[in-house]
C-alpha positions in Angstrom: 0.0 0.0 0.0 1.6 3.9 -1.2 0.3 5.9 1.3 0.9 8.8 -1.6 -2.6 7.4 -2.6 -4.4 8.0 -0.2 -6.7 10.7 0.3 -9.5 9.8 2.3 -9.6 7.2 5.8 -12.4 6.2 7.2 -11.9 4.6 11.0 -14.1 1.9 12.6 -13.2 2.6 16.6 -11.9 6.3 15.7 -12.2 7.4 19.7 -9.7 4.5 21.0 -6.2 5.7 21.9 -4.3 4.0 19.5 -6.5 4.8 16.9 -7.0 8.6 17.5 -3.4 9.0 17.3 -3.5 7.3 13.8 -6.5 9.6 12.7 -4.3 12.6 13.6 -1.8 11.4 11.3 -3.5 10.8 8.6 -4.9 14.3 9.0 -1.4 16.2 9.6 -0.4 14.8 5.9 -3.5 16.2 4.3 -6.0 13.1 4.2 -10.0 14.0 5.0 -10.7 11.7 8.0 -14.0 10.0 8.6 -15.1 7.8 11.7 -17.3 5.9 13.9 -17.6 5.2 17.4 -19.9 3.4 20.1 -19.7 6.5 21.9 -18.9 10.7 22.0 -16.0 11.2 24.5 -12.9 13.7 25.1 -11.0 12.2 22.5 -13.6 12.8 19.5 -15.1 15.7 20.8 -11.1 16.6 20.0 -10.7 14.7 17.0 -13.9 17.1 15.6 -12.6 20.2 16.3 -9.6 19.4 14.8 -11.2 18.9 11.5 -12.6 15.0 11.2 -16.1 14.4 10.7 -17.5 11.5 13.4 -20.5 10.0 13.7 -21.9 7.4 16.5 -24.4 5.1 15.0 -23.8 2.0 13.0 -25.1 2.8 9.8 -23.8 2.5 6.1 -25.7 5.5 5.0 -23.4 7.7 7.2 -20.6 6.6 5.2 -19.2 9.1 3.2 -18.4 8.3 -1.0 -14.9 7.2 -2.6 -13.4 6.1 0.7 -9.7 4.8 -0.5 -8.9 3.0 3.2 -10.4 1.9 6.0 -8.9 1.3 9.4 -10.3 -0.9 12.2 -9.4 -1.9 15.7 -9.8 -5.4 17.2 -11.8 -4.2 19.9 -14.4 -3.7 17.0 -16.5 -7.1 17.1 -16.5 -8.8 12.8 -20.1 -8.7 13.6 -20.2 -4.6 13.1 -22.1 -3.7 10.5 -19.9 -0.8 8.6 -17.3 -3.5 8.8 -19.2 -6.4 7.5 -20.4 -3.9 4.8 -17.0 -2.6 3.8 -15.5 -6.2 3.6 -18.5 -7.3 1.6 -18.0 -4.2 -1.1 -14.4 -5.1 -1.7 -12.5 -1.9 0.3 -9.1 -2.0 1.3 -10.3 -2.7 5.0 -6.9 -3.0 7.7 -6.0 -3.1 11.1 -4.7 -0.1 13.0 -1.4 -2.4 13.7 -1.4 -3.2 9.5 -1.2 0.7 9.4 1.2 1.2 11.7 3.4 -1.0 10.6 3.9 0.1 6.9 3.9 4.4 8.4 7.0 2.8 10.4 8.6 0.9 8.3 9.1 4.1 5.9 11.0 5.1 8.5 13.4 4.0 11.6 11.1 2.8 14.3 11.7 2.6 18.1 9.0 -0.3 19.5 8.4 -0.7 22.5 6.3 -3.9 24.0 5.5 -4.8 27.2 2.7 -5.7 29.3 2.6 -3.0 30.9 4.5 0.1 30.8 4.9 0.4 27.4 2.8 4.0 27.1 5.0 5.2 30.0 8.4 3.9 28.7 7.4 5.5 24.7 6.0 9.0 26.1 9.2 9.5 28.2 12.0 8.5 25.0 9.7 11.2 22.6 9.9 13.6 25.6 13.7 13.0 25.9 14.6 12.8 22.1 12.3 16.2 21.1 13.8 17.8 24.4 17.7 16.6 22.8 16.6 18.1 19.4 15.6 15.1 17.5 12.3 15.7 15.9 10.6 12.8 16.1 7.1 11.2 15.6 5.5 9.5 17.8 2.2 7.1 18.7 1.2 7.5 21.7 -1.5 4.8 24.1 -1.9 8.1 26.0 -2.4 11.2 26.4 1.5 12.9 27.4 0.4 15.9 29.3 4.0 17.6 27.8 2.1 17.4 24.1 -2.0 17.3 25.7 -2.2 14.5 22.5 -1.5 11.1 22.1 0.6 12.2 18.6 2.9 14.3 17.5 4.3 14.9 13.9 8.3 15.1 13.7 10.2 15.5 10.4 13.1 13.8 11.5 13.3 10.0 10.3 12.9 8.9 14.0 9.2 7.2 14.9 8.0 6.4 18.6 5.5 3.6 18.7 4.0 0.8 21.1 4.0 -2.6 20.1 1.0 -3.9 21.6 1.0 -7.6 22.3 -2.9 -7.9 22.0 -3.9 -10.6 19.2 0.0 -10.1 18.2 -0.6 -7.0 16.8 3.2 -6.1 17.5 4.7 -8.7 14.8 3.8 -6.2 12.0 6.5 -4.5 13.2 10.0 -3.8 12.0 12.3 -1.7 14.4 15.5 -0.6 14.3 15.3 -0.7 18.2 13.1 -2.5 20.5 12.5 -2.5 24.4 10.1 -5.6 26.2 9.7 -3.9 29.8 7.7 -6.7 31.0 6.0 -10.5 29.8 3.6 -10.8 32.7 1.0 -13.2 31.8 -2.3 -11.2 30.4 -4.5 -11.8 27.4 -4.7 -15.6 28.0 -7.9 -15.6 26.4 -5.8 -14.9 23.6 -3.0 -16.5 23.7 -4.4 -19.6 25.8 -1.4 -19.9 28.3 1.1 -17.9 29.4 4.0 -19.7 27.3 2.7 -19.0 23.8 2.8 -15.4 24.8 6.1 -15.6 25.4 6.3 -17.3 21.7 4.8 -14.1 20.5 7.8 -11.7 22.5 10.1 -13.7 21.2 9.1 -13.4 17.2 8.2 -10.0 18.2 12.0 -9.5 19.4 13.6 -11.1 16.0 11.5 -8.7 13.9 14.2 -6.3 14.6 16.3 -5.3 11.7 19.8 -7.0 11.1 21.9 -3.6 12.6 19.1 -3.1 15.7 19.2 -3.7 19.3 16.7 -5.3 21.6 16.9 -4.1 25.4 14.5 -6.2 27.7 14.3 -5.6 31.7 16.9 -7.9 34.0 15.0 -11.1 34.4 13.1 -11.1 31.4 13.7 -14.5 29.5 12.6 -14.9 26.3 12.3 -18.5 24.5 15.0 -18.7 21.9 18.5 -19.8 22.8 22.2 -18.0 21.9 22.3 -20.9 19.3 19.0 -19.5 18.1 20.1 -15.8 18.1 23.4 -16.0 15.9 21.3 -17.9 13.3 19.1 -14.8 13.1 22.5 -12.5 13.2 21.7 -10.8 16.9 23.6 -12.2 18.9 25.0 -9.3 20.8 21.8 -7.4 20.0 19.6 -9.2 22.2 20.5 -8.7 26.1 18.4 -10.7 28.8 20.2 -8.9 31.4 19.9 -5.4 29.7 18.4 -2.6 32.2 17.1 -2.5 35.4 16.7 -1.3 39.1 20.0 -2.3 40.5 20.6 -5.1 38.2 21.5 -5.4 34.2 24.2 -4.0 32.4 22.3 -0.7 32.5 21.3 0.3 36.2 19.7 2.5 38.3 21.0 3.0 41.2 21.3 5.1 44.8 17.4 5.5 44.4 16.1 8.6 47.0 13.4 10.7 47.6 13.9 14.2 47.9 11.3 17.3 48.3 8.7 15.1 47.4 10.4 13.9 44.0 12.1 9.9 43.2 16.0 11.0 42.4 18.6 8.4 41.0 21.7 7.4 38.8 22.3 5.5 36.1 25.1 3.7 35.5 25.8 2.1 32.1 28.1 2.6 29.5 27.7 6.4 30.3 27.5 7.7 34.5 24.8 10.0 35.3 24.2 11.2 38.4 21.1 13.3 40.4 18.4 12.4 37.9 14.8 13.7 39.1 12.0 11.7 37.6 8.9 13.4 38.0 7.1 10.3 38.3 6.8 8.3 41.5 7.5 4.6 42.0 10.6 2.4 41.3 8.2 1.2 37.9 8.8 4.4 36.4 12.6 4.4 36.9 13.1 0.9 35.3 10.6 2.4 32.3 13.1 6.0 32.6 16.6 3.9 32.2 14.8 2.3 29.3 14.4 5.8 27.7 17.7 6.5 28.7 19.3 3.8 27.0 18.0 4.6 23.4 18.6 8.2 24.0 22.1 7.6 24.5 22.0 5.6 21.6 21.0 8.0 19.6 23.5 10.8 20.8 21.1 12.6 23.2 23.7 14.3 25.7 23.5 13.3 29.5 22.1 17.2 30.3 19.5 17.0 27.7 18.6 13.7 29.5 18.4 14.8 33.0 16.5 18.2 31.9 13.7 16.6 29.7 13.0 13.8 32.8 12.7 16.8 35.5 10.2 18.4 33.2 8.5 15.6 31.9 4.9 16.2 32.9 3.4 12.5 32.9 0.5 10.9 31.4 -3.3 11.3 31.8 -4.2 9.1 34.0 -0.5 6.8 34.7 -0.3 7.7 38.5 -2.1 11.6 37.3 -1.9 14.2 40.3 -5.8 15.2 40.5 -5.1 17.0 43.7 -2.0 17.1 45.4 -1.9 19.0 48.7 -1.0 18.9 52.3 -4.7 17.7 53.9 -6.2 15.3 51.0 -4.0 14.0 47.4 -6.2 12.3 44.7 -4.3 10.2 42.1 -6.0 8.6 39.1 -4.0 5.7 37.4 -5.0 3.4 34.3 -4.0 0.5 36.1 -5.7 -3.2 35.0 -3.1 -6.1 35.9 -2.2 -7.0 39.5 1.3 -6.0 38.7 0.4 -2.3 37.6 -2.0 -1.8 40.7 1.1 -2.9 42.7 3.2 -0.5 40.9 0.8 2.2 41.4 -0.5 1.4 45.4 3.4 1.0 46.1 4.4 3.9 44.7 1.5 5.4 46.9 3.1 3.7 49.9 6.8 4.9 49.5 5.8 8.8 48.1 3.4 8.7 51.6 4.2 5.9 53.8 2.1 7.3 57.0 -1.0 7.9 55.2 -4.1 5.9 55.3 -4.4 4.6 51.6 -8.0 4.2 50.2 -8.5 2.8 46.9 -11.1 2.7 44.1 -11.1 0.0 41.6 -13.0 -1.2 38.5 -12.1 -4.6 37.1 -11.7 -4.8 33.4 -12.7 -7.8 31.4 -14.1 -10.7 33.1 -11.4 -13.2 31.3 -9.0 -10.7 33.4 -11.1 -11.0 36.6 -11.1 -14.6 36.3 -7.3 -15.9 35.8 -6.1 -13.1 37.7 -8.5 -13.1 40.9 -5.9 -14.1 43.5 -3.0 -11.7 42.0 -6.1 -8.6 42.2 -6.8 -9.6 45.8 -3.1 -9.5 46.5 -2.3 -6.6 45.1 -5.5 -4.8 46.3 -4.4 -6.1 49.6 -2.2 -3.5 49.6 -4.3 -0.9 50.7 -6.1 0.4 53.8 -9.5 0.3 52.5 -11.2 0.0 49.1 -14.5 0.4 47.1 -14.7 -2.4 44.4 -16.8 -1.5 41.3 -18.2 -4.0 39.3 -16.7 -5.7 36.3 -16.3 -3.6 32.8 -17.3 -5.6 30.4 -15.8 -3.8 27.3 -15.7 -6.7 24.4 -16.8 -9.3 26.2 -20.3 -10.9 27.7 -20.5 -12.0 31.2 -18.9 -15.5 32.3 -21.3 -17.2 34.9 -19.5 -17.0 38.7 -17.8 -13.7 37.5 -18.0 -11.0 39.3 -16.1 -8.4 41.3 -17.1 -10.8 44.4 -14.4 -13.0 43.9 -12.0 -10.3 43.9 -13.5 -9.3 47.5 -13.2 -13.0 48.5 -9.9 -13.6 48.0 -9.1 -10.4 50.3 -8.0 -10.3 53.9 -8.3 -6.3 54.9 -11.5 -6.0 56.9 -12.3 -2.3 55.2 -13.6 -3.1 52.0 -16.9 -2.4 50.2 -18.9 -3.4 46.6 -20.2 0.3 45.6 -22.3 0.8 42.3 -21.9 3.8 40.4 -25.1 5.6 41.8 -23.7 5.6 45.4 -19.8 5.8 44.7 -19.4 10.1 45.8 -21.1 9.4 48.6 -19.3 6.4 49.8 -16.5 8.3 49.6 -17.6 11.5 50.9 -18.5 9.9 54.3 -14.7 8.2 54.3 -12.9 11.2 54.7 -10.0 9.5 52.8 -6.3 11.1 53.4 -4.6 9.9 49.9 -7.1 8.4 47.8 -6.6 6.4 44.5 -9.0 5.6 41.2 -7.6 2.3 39.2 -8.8 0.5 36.2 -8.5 0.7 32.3 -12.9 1.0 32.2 -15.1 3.9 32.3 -14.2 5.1 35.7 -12.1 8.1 34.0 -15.8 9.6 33.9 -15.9 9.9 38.0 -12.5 11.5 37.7 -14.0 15.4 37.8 -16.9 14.4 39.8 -14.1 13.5 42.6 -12.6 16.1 42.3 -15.4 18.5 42.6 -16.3 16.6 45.5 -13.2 16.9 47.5 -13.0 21.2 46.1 -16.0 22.3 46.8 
């Protein structure tokens, strides 16, 4: 496919993260943009002022004429009725990851994959390489409060994307260099067990070109052996041990807190010393020495470095500052795996470790809920009380037995509570919470300015 040819997109999902920040794209080279989606939100209200027409029913006569590509996400069931249509009338009909792959292929791609922390990790290298004067593009699965977009066009020949393991989206992929932060089992109704995901890290790793580098996080072991890797000519390309908290041949180290603020330094290759991260938790300094690395690579000077991290201004909603003050702090955070609410609850803990903790938390999927019910109640564990939502459903119909109840089950702190949606502001109105937290990957976002109207008026 020449993308010289086309002229006018039309997107099945526009209002999903990953496929807003490809709509934007296709407008900043000139295309006209055209979309559907279930439902109006930030990102298309956004999306329509900046010049794409969107509409929110699932009807073929809303389809505009002489439509030369159209772009779907997997979310989208085959069952939709624009996509059924399109297919059935003979359109060049792709996935988002399709797309993505031949934009970055025209150009040298940095990938990074991960089961989590891959939106962190790719916001913080764009934020370093613009800040070290490489123009770069980049695709975004948030919204980087530095750019308030989940895109930005660059002109030099540098693009920023995530790999996303989902229904191995990631293998139409081709990067010069790749990062894996983490292979935590996820998506097993996918991929069936957690062993054929690995499967997919590991083709996903020997897409990268012949001259590319691979970095995964110390303890990370993927399913090829060194045989295996000089057969595919990367054998010192690929590094098990490659970055990591105190460990890898890329560290951080002497990890503080200081006036509020997670300070460290990274030792490597290149020494630097006194780096402030902006964002809290030991998570997000394995994901920043990630960013470092490639940076390096690329010729970004240490100063540069340690300047764009201190004024990195973080994600919406990855551990987001609602309110932050002395009597009551309000963080919102995406998290949906037991590891990234342990990330996000710890990083609670150390940033305010005499602080009653109360948490909110949605469950996403109920494939999730189910073959990750004792690593939720764990993890959730971790707090001093919490209001359990019920399950988001998102793509998928309930499973009989599956609800947030197991979740509560499976927990041993005596302070926590089923709340619906109706009763949720004033649950937490009469708990006077000191350091609150909202986690999940659902619709609770929408309770975000409710919450914090509550705790401001």
């Amino acid at each position: 496919m020449n993308l010289n040819d086309i002229h006018k997109v039309y997107f099945i999902g526009i209002g999903g993260i990953g496929m807003s920040a490809l709509a934007r794209y296709f407008r900043m080279i000139g295309c006209d943009v055209y979309g559907y989606d279930r439902v109006e939100s930030r990102i298309t209200r956004e999306l329509t002022d900046e010049g794409m027409s969107i509409h929110y029913e699932d009807d073929i006569q809303l389809i505009p004429e002489h439509i030369d590509l159209v772009i779907y996400t997997p979310a989208v069931p085959d069952s939709h009725g624009e996509l059924t249509w399109f297919r059935e009338q003979g359109y060049p009909v792709k996935k988002r990851a399709e797309v993505l792959g031949i934009i970055s292929r025209s150009k040298k791609a940095i990938a990074v994959a991960g089961t989590h922390g891959k939106t962190t990790t790719t916001s913080i290298i764009t934020h370093i390489l613009r800040t070290g004067g490489i123009d770069c593009t980049a695709f975004l699965g948030g919204i980087a409060n530095n750019l308030n977009s989940n895109f930005v066009f660059g002109q030099s020949d540098w693009v920023i994307v995530e790999a996303d393991e989902f229904d191995r989206s990631f293998l139409h992929l081709s990067p010069h260099y790749s990062i894996i932060t983490s292979t935590d089992a996820d998506h097993l109704d996918i991929y069936g067990e957690h062993g054929n995901m690995i499967e997919g890290y590991t083709e996903f790793a020997r897409k990268i070109i012949p001259e590319g580098k691979v970095f995964l996080k110390s303890g990370i072991e993927l399913s090829f052996n060194r045989t295996d890797i000089v057969d595919h000519d990367i054998y010192d390309m690929v590094q098990t041990d490659a970055y990591g908290v105190e460990s890898g041949k890329n560290q951080a180290r002497n990890i503080r807190v200081e006036n509020g603020y997670f300070v460290f330094d990274f030792h490597g290759e290149t020494e630097i010393r006194d780096i402030l991260i902006t964002l809290p938790g030991r998570h997000n300094i394995e994901n920043a020495t990630a960013a470092i690395i490639v940076a390096l690579e690329l010729g970004v000077s240490p100063d540069k470095i340690k300047e764009a991290l201190a004024s990195f201004k973080g994600i919406w909603r990855r551990f987001d500052f609602i309110i932050r003050g002395e009597e009551f702090t309000y963080i919102d955070d995406y998290a949906h795996h037991p590891s990234e609410l342990r990330a996000a609850i710890g990083a609670a803990r150390e940033l305010y470790p005499n602080d009653e903790i109360t948490g909110v938390f949605q469950p996403h999927l109920y494939t999730r809920t189910r073959d990750f019910v004792e690593g939720f109640a764990a993890a959730l564990d971790q707090l001093d009380r919490l209001f359990l939502m019920d399950i988001y459903p998102a793509r998928e119909l309930p499973i009989e037995g599956v609800t947030s109840d197991i979740i509560l089950e499976n927990m041993t702190i005596p302070d926590k509570k089923r709340v619906s949606k109706e009763n949720l502001l004033q649950e937490l109105k009469l708990s006077e919470p000191k350091v609150l937290l909202t986690l999940g990957a659902g619709d609770i976002d929408r309770f975000i300015s409710p919450i914090k109207q509550l705790f401001t008026n």
